[in-house]
C-alpha positions in Angstrom: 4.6 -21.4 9.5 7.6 -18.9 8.7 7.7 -16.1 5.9 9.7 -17.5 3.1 11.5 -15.0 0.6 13.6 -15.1 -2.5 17.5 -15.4 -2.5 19.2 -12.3 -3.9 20.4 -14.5 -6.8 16.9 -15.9 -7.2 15.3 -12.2 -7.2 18.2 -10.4 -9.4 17.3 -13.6 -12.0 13.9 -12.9 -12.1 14.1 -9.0 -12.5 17.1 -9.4 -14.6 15.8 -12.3 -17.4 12.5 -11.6 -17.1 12.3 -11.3 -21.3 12.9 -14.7 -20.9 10.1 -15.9 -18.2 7.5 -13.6 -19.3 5.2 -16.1 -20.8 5.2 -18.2 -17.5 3.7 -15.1 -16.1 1.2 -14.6 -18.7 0.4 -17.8 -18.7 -0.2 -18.5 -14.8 2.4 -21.0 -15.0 2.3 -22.5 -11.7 4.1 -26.0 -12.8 7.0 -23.6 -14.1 7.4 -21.7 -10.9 6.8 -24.0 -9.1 9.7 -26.3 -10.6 12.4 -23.2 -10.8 11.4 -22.3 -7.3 12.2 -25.8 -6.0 16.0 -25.8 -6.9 18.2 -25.3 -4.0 18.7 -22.4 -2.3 15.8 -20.0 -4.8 13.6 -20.0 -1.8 14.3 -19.3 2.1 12.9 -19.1 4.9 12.6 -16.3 7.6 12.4 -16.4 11.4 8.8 -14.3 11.1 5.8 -15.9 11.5 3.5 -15.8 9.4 0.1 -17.2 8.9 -1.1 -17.0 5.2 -4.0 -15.0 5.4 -7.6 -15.3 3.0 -7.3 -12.8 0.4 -10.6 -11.3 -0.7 -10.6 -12.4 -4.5 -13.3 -10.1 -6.2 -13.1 -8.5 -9.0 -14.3 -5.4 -7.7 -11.0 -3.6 -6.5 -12.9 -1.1 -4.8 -13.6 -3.5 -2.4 -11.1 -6.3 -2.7 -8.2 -3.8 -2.3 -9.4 -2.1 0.9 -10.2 -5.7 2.2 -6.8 -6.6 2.0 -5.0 -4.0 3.4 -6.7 -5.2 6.3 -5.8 -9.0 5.7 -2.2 -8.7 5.0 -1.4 -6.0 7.3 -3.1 -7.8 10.3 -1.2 -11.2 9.4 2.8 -9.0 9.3 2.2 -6.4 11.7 4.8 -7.2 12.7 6.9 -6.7 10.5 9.7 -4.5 11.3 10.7 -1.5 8.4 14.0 -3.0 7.4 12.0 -6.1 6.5 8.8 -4.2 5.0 11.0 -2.6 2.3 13.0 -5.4 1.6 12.1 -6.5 -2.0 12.8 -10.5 -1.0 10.2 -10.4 0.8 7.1 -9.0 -1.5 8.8 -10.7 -4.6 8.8 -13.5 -2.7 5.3 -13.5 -1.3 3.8 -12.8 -5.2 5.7 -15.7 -6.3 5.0 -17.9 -3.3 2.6 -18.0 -0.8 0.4 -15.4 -1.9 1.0 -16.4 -5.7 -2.5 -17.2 -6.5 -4.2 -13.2 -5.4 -1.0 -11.9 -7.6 -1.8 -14.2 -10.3 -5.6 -12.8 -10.1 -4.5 -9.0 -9.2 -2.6 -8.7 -12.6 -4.7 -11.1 -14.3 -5.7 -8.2 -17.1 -1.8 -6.8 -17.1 -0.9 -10.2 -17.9 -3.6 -10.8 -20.3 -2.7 -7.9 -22.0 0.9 -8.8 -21.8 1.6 -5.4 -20.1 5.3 -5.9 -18.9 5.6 -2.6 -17.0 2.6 -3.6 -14.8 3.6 -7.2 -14.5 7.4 -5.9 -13.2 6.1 -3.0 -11.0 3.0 -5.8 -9.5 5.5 -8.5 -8.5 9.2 -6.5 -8.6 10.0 -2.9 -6.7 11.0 -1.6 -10.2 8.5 1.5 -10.0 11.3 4.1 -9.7 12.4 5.1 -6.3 12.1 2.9 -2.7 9.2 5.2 -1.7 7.4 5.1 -5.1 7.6 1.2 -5.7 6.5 0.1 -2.2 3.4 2.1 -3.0 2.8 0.7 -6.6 3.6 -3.0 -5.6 0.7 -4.9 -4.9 1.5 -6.7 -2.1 3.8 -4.1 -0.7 1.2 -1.2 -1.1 -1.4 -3.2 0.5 1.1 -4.1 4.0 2.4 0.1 3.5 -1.4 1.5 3.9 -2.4 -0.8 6.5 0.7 0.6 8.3 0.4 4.2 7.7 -3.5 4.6 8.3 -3.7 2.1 11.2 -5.2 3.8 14.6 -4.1 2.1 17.3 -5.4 5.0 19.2 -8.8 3.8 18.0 -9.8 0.5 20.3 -13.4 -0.4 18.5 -11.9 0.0 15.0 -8.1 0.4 14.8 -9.0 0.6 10.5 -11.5 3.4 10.5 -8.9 5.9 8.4 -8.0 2.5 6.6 -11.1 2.1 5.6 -11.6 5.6 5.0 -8.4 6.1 2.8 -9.2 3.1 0.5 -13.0 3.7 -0.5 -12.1 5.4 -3.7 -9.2 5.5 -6.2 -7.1 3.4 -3.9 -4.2 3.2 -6.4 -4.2 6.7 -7.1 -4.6 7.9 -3.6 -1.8 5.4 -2.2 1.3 6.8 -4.9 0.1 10.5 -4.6 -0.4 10.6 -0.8 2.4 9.1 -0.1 5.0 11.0 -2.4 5.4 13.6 -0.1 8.3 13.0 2.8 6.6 14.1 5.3 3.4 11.4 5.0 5.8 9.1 6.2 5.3 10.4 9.2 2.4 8.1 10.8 1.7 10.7 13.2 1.2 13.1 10.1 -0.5 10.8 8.3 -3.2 9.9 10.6 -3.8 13.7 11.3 -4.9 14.7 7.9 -6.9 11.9 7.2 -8.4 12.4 10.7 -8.9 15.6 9.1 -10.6 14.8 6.1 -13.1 12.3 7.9 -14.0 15.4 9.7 -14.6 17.4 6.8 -16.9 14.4 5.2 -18.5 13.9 8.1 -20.0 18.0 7.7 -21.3 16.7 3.9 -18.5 17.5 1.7 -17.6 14.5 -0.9 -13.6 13.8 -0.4 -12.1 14.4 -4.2 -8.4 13.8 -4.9 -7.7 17.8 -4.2 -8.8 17.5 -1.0 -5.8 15.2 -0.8 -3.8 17.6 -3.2 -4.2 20.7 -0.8 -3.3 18.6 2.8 -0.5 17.7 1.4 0.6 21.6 -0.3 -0.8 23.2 2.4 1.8 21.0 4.9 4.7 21.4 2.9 4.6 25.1 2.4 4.6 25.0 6.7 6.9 22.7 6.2 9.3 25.0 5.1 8.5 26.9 8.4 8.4 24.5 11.2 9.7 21.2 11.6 6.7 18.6 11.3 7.6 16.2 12.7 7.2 17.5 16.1 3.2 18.0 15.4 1.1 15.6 17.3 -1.3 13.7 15.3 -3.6 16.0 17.1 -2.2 19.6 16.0 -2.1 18.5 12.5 -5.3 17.3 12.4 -6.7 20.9 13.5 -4.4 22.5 11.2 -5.3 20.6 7.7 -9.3 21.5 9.4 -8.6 25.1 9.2 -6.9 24.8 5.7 -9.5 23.1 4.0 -11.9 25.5 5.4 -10.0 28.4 4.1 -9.7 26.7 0.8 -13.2 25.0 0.0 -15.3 26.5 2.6 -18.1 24.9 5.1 -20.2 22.6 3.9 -22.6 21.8 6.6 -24.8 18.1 6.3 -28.6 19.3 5.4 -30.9 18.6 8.2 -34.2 16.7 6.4 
C-alpha cells in the first residue's frame, strides 16, 4: 500500500479549530474521524510505500517505546528528510493508519483532557522544527530510529537504539537532540558508542552523562568544526571526557 497524508487545508483545520474537535479526540472518536476524513480531497496519498507495521501496544513505555522505534523506523527507512519533517505526514499517520497506537499513546493526555499534550502527540506544535519532531509521537519514534541506527553494525544495526531508549526515553530524545550538532548521525552514534563503552566498565548511564557529551562537544565546538570527526574520533573523544569528569569505574570481578 502507499503512505497517505493530510492536505494542507485538512492539517491547518485540524491545528487551527481544534477547540472545536477536541472532544472527538478525547473521546476516541473513530466514526467522527473517520467521516471528516472521508470528504474529498482531506486525505492523499503518497508515492512511498509503506507497509503498516504492528505497533507494540503495552502500557509499559519503557518497553513499548523502544519497540517501536524499531517498528516504524524499519517500515519508512526510507523516508527521505524533506518527507520525515513534513508535518502531513505524522499528522496524517496519527489520524490515519496508525490512529489506533495514537489513540492508546495519549490515552491518559486525553483522559485528562490535556490539550498541550494531545496537540504536541498528533500536531508539530512543540515549538521549533527540531524540538517538535522529537516530542511528536510518531515523529520522535521514526527521528531516533534514524539517528541511532548502525548500519555499520551487521548482527544488530539497533544496538545504540536499543541502548538510547532503555530509560527516560522522552526525556533523553528532546534533550539529546537539542544540540545542533547531534544532528549529525556521525556525531550521534559516536557518543552513544561512547557511553555503551563507559556502561560496559560498570558505570550506570544517568541523564548527565548525556548532559556532559553534549557540553563537553559544544565547548570543542567552538574550536574545531565537528562535523568533520568520524564517528570514530568522537567516540574516543567523549571516552576521554567522561573519564576526566566521572572517573573509571571498572566492572567487579566476583
Amino acid at each position: 500500500m502507499k503512505l497517505t497524508f493530510l492536505s494542507d487545508e485538512t492539517l491547518q483545520d485540524l491545528r487551527t479549530n481544534y477547540e472545536e474537535y477536541k472532544e472527538h479526540y478525547y473521546t476516541k472518536d473513530d466514526a467522527w474521524f473517520n467521516d471528516y476524513l472521508s470528504l474529498n480531497g482531506r486525505v492523499l496519498e503518497s508515492k512511498v510505500d509503506f507497509q503498516v507495521p504492528e505497533m507494540n501496544m503495552s502500557d509499559d513505555f519503557l518497553v513499548s517505546d523502544a519497540e517501536n522505534v524499531k517498528n516504524l523506523y524499519e517500515a519508512l527507512r526510507h523516508l527521505n528528510l524533506s518527507q520525515a519533517t513534513d508535518e502531513r505526514i505524522w499528522a496524517g499517520l496519527a489520524h490515519l493508519q496508525l490512529r489506533d497506537y495514537a489513540f492508546h499513546r495519549l490515552k491518559k493526555e486525553r483522559e485528562a483532557h490535556n490539550d498541550k499534550r494531545i496537540n504536541t502527540g498528533y500536531f508539530l506544535k512543540a515549538g521549533g522544527m527540531k524540538r517538535s519532531l522529537f516530542v511528536h509521537i510518531l515523529a520522535r519514534l521514526w527521528w531516533v530510529g534514524h539517528m541511532t541506527y548502525d548500519e555499520t553494525n551487521k548482527e544488530n544495526p539497533f544496538w545504540l537504539t536499543e541502548f538510547f531508549c532503555e530509560a527516560d526515553f522522552s526525556a533523553r530524545s528532546v534533550v539529546f537532540f537539542s544540540s545542533n550538532f547531534t544532528s549529525n548521525r556521525a556525531i550521534t552514534r559516536g557518543i552513544l558508542r561512547a557511553l555503551v563503552s563507559w556502561k560496559q566498565k560498570g558505570n550506570t548511564i544517568k541523564r548527565d552523562h548525556f548532559v556532559q557529551a553534549t557540553k563537553y562537544l559544544n565547548v570543542v565546538g567552538g574550536a574545531m568544526i565537528l562535523d568533520t570527526l568520524t564517528m570514530e574520533e568522537v567516540e574516543k573523544m567523549v571516552g576521554e571526557r567522561l573519564e576526566q569528569v566521572f572517573g573509571i569505574v571498572e566492572t567487579l570481578n566476583v
